[in-house]
One Martini backbone bead per residue (centre of mass of N, CA, C, O) as a GRO file, in nm:
protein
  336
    1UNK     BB    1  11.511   8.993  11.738
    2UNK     BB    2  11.534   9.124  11.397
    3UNK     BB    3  11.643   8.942  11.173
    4UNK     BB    4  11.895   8.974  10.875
    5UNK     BB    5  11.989   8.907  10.546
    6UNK     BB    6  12.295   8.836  10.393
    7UNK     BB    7  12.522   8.891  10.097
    8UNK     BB    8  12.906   8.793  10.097
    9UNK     BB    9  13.197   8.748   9.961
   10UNK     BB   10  13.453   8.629  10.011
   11UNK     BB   11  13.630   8.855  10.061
   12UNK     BB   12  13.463   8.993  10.241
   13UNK     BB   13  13.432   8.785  10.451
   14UNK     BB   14  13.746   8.729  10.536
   15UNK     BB   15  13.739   9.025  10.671
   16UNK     BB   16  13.554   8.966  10.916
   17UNK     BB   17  13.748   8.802  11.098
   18UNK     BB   18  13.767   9.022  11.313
   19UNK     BB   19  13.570   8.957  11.533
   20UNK     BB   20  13.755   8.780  11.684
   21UNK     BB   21  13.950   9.033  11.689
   22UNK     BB   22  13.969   9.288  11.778
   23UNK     BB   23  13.909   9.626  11.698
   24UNK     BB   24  13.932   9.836  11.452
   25UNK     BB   25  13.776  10.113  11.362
   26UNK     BB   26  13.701  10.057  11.069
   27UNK     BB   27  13.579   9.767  11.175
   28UNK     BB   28  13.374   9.909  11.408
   29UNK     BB   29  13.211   9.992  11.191
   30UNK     BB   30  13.141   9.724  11.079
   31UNK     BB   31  13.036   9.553  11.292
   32UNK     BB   32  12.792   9.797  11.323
   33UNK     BB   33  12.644   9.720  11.060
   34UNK     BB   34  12.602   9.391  11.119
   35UNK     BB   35  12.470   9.393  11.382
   36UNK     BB   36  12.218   9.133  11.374
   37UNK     BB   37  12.316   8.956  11.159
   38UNK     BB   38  12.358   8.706  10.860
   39UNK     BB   39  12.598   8.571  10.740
   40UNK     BB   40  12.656   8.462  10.371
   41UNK     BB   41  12.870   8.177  10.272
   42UNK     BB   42  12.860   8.083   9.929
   43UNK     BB   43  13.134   7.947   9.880
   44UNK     BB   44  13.073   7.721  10.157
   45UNK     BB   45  12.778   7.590  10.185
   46UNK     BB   46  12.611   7.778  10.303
   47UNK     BB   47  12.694   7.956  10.548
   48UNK     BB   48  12.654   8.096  10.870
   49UNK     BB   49  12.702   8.394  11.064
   50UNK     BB   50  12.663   8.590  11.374
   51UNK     BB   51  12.595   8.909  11.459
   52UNK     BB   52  12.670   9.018  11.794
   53UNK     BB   53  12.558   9.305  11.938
   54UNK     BB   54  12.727   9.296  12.228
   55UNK     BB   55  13.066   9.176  12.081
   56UNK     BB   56  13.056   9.175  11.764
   57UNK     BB   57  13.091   8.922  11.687
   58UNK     BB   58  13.108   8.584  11.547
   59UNK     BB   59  12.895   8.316  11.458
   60UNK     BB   60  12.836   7.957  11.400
   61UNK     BB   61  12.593   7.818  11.213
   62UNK     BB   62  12.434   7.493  11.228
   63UNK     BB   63  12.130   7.607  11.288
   64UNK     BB   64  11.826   7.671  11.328
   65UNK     BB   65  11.846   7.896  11.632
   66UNK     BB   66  12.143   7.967  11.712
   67UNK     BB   67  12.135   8.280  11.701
   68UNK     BB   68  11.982   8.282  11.993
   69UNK     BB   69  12.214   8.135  12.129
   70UNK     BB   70  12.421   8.363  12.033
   71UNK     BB   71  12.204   8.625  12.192
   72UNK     BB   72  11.961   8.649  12.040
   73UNK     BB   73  11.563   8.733  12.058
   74UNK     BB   74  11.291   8.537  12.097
   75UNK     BB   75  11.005   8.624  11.920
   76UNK     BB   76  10.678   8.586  11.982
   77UNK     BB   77  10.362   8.630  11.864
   78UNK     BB   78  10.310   8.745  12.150
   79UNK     BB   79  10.511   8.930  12.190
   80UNK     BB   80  10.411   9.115  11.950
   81UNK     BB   81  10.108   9.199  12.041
   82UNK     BB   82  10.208   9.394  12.261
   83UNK     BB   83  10.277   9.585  12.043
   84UNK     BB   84  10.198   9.854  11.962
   85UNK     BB   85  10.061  10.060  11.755
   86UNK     BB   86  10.065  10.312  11.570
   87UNK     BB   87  10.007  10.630  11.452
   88UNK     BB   88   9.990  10.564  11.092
   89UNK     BB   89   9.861  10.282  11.153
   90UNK     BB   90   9.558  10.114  11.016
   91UNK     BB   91   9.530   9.754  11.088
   92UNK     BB   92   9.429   9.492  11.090
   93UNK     BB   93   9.429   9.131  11.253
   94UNK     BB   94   9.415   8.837  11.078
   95UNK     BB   95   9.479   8.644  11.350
   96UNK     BB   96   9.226   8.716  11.458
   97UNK     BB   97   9.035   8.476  11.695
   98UNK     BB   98   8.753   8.625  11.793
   99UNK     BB   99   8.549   8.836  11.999
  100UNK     BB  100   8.376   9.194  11.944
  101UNK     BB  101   8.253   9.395  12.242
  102UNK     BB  102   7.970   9.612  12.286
  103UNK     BB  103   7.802   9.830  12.573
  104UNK     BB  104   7.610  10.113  12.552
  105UNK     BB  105   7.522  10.432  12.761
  106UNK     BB  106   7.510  10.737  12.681
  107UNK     BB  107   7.791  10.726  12.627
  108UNK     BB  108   7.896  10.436  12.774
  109UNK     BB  109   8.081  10.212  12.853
  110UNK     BB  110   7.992   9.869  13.038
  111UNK     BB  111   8.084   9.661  12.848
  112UNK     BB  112   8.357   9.412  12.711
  113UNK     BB  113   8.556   9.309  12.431
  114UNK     BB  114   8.771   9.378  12.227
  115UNK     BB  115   8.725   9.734  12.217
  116UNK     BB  116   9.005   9.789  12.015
  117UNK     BB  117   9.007   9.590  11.809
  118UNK     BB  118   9.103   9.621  11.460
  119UNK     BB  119   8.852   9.590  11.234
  120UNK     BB  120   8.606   9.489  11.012
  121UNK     BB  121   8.250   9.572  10.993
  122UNK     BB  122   8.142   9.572  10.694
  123UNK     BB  123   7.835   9.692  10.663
  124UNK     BB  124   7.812   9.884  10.885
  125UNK     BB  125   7.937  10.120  10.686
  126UNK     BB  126   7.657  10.228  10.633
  127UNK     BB  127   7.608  10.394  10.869
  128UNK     BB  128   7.765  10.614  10.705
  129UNK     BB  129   7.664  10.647  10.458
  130UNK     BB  130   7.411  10.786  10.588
  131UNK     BB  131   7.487  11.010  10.755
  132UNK     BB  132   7.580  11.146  10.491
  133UNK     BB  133   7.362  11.170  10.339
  134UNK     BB  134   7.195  11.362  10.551
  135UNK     BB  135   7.328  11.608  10.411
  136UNK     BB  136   7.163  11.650  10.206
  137UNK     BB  137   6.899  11.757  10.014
  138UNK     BB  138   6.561  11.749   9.955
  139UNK     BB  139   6.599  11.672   9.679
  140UNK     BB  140   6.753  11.410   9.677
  141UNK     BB  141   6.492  11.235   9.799
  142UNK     BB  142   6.316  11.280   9.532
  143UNK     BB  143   6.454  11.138   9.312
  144UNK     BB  144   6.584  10.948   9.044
  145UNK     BB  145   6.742  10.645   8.980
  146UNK     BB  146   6.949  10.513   8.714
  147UNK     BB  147   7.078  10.199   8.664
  148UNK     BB  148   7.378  10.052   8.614
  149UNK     BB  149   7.639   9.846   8.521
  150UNK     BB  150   7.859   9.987   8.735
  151UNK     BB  151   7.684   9.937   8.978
  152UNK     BB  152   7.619   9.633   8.945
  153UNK     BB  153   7.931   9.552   8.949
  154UNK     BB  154   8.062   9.663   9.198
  155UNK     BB  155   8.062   9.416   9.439
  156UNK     BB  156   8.272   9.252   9.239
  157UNK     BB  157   8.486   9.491   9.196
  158UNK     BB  158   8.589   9.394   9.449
  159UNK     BB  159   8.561   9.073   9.542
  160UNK     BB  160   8.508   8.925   9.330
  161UNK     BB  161   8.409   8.606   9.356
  162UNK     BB  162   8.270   8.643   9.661
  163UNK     BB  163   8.012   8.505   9.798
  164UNK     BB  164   7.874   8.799  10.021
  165UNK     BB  165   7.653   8.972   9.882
  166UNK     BB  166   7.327   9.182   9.939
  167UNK     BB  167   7.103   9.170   9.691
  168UNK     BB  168   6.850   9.319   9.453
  169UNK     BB  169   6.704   9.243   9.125
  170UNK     BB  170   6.803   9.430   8.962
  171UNK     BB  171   6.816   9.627   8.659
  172UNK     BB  172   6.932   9.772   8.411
  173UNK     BB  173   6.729  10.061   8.406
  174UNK     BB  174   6.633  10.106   8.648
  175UNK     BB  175   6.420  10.338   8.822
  176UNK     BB  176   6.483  10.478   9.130
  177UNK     BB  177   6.408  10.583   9.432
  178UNK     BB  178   6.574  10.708   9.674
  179UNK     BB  179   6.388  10.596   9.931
  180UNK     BB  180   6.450  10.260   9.794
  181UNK     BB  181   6.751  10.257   9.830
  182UNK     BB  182   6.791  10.303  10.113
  183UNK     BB  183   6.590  10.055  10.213
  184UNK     BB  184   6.825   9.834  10.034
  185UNK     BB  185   7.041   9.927  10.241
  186UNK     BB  186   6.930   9.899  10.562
  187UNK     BB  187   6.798   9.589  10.500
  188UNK     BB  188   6.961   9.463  10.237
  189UNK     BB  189   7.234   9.553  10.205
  190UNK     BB  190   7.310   9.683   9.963
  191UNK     BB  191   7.541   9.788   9.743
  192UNK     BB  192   7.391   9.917   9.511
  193UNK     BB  193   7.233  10.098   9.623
  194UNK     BB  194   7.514  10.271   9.800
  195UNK     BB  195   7.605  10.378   9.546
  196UNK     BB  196   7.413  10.487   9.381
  197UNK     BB  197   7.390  10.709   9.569
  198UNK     BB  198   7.675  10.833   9.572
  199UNK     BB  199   7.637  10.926   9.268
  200UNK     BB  200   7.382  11.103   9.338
  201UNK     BB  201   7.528  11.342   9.519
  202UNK     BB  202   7.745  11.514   9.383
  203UNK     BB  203   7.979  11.296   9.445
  204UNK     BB  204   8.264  11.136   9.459
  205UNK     BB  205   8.350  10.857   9.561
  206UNK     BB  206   8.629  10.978   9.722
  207UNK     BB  207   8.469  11.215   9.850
  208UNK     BB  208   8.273  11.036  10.016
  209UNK     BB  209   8.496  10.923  10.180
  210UNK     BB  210   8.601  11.169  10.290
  211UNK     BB  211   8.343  11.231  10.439
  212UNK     BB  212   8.335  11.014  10.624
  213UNK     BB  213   8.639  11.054  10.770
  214UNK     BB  214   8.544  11.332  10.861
  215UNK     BB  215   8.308  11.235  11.043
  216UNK     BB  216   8.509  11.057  11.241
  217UNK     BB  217   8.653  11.287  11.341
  218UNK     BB  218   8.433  11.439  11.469
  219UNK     BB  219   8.377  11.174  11.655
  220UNK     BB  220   8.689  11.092  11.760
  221UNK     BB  221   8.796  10.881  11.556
  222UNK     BB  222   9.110  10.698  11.551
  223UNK     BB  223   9.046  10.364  11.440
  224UNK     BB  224   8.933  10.477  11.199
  225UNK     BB  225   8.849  10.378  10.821
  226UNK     BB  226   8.778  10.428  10.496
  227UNK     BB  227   8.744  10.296  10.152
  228UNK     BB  228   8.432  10.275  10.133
  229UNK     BB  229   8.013  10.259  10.106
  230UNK     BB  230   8.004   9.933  10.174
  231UNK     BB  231   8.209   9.717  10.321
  232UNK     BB  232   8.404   9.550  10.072
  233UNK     BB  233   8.625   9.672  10.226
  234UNK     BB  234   8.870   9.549  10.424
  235UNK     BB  235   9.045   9.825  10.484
  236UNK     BB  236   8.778   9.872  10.649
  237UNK     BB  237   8.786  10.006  10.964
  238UNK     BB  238   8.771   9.938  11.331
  239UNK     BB  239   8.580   9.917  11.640
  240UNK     BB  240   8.381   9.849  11.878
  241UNK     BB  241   8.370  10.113  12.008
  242UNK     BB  242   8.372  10.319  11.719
  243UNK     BB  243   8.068  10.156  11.623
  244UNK     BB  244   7.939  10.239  11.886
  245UNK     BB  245   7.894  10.560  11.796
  246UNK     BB  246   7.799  10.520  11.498
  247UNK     BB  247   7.560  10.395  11.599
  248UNK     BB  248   7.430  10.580  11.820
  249UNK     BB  249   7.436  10.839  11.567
  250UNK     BB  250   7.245  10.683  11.388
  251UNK     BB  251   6.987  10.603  11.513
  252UNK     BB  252   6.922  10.877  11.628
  253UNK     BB  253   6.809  10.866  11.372
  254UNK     BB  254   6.480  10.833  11.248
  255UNK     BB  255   6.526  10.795  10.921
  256UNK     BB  256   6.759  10.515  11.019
  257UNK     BB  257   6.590  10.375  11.158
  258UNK     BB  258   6.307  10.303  11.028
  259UNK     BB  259   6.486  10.185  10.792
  260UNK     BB  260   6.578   9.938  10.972
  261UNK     BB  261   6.249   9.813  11.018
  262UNK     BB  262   6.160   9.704  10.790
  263UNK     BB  263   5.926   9.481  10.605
  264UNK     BB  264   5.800   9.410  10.289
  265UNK     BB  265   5.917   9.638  10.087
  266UNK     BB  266   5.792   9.802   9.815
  267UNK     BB  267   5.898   9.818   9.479
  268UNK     BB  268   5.855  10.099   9.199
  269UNK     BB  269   5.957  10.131   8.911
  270UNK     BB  270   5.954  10.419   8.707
  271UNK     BB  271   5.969  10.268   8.431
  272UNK     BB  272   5.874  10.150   8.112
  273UNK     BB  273   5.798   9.864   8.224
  274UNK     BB  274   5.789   9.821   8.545
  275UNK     BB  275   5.856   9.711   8.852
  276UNK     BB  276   5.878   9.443   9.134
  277UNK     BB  277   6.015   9.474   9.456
  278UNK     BB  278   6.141   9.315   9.748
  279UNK     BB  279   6.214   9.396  10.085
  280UNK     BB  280   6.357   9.152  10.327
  281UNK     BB  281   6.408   9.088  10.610
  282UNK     BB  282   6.650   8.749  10.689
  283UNK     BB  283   6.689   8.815  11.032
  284UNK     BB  284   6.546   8.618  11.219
  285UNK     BB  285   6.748   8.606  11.474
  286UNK     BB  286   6.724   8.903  11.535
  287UNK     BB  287   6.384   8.994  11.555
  288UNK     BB  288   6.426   8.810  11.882
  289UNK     BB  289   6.562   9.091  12.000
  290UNK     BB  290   6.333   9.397  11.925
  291UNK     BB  291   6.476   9.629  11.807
  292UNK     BB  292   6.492   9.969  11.734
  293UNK     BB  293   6.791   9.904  11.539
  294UNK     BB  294   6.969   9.768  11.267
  295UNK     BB  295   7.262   9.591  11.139
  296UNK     BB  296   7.450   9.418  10.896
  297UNK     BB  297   7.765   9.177  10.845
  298UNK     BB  298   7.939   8.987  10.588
  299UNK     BB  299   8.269   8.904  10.579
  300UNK     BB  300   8.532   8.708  10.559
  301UNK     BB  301   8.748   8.965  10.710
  302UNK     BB  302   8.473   9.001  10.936
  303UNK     BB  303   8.259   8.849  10.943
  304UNK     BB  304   8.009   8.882  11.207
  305UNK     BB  305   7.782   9.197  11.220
  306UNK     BB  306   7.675   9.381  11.464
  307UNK     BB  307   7.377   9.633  11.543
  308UNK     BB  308   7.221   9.777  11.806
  309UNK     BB  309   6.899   9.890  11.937
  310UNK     BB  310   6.770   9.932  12.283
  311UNK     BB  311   6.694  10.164  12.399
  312UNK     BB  312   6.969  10.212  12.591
  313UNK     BB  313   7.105  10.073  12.397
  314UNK     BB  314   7.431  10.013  12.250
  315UNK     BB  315   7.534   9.691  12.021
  316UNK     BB  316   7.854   9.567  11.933
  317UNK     BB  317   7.977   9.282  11.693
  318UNK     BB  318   8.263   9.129  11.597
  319UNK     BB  319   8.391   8.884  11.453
  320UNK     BB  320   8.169   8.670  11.466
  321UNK     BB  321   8.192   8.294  11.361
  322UNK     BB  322   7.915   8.291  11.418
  323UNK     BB  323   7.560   8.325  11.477
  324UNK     BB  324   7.586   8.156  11.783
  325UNK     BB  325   7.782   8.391  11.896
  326UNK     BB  326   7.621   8.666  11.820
  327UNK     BB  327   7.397   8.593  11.991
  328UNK     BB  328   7.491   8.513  12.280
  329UNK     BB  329   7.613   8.840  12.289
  330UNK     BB  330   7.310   8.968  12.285
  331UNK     BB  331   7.174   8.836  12.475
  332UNK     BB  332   7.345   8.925  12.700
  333UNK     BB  333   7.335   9.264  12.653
  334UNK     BB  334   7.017   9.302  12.714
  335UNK     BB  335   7.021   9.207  13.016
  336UNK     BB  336   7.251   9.422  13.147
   0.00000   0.00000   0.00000
């Protein structure tokens, strides 16, 4: 039982005195109104008295934890876990300690660990990024995209300090091609990569997490929530079940998948006099799994978070504290 602290004046107190015996209506009115609270005698050495909400008294309390001996019910860490969340919150667990993965097949759980547990993803939202990107019309993937300087300070002004961002050496007046910031955003996981795009899509930002969520929403996804198009909004849940539909969904489109197995992708900015940028995977620990579309991602709440296809497997990984970890999850799921 969470228990109340109030604070009551000496006079109020004094009437409470009640509790100790019969109580009249009006009494048992004011008894039921304090059940299961603490009352505060601030004028007598912070005394404090608990009303037992099973017969109404008042105990007094010689020290912290008497509240529980004399009635109220102490609930521990665990037992608050087993209470399910609701249905119209949806935020992770920050005290969550372990690893959360999935093996699917065909659209069909064969394996996992704490597969409902709702998680930040990290990068891993670019995945759902790229999917609302491809309803976009064939001339946006022509044009080319002048990046700002709201666009490149984009990553710190949600992390704050936090050097968690993955980005590739852009620089104000950069003029990139559309196709050029897609494998920016899918293999070196750029932030500014995939604001910049989102600026271009011809929706406001807030708009297009609005289609990101209508995208979940049609895939079924109870659990899953975007608050950003890049997954530095730790606000941003999901589950690995659900980040498992997400990655199966995107994988499956070939223009997202091989856009994540890009390697050593030459940029040539459009402005004049141009710049060469390379955009380089080096996820080397991962690439010794022979993927065929993968993606990763790693935010302070969130740690270490990977998908990957091969064959006909789609695997979620989220939550993992460390890189071996996260391989160990992998190893093991790629020749289940």
């Amino acid at each position: 039982m969470m228990t109340k602290t109030i604070t009551v004046s000496a006079v109020l107190f004094s009437l409470s005195l009640f509790f100790c015996v019969p109580a009249r209506a009006a009494e048992s009115s004011f008894a039921q109104k304090m059940k299961g609270k603490i009352l505060l005698q601030v004028e007598s050495y912070g005394r404090a008295w608990y009303v037992n909400p099973v017969d109404l008294r008042r105990y007094y309390i010689k020290k912290i934890g008497d509240d529980q001996r004399a009635g109220a019910i102490g609930v521990s860490n665990v037992n608050l876990r087993k209470i399910p969340m609701n249905t119209t919150q949806i935020v992770q667990d920050t005290a969550f300690d372990d690893v959360a993965w999935v093996l699917m097949k065909k659209g069909k759980v064969v394996a996992s660990k704490n597969k409902d547990q709702i998680l930040s993803p990290a990068s891993l939202t670019k995945l759902m990024t790229a999917l609302v990107l491809r309803d976009q019309p064939a001339s946006f993937w022509e044009q080319s995209i002048t990046l700002t300087s709201i666009q490149l300070e984009y990553p710190q002004s949600v992390v704050g300090g936090d050097d968690v961002t993955s980005e590739i050496h852009f620089a104000e007046g950069d003029r990139v091609r559309t196709r050029d910031l897609w494998v920016a955003m899918l293999v070196a996981s750029s932030n500014q990569a995939a604001i910049a795009l989102v600026d271009a899509s011809g929706l406001s930002r807030a708009e297009f997490v609005a289609q990101m969520n209508k995208k979940a929403d049609t895939l079924g996804l109870q659990r899953t929530h975007f608050e950003d198009p890049t997954g530095l909004d730790a606000n941003t849940v999901t589950t690995a079940k659900e980040m498992a539909i997400v990655a199966q969904t995107a994988f499956a489109d070939p223009i997202i998948a091989h856009a994540t197995r890009e390697n050593g992708y030459v940029i040539s900015t459009q402005q004049s006099p141009g710049r060469t940028l390379t955009v380089v995977d080096r996820n080397y620990s991962l690439q010794k799994f022979g993927a065929d579309a993968a993606k990763t991602g790693f935010l302070v709440e969130a740690q270490r978070t990977v998908a990957i296809k091969k064959a006909e497997r789609t695997i979620v990984v989220l939550h993992a504290r460390s890189m071996a970890e996260r391989n160990a999850a992998l190893k093991r799921l790629t020749i289940l």
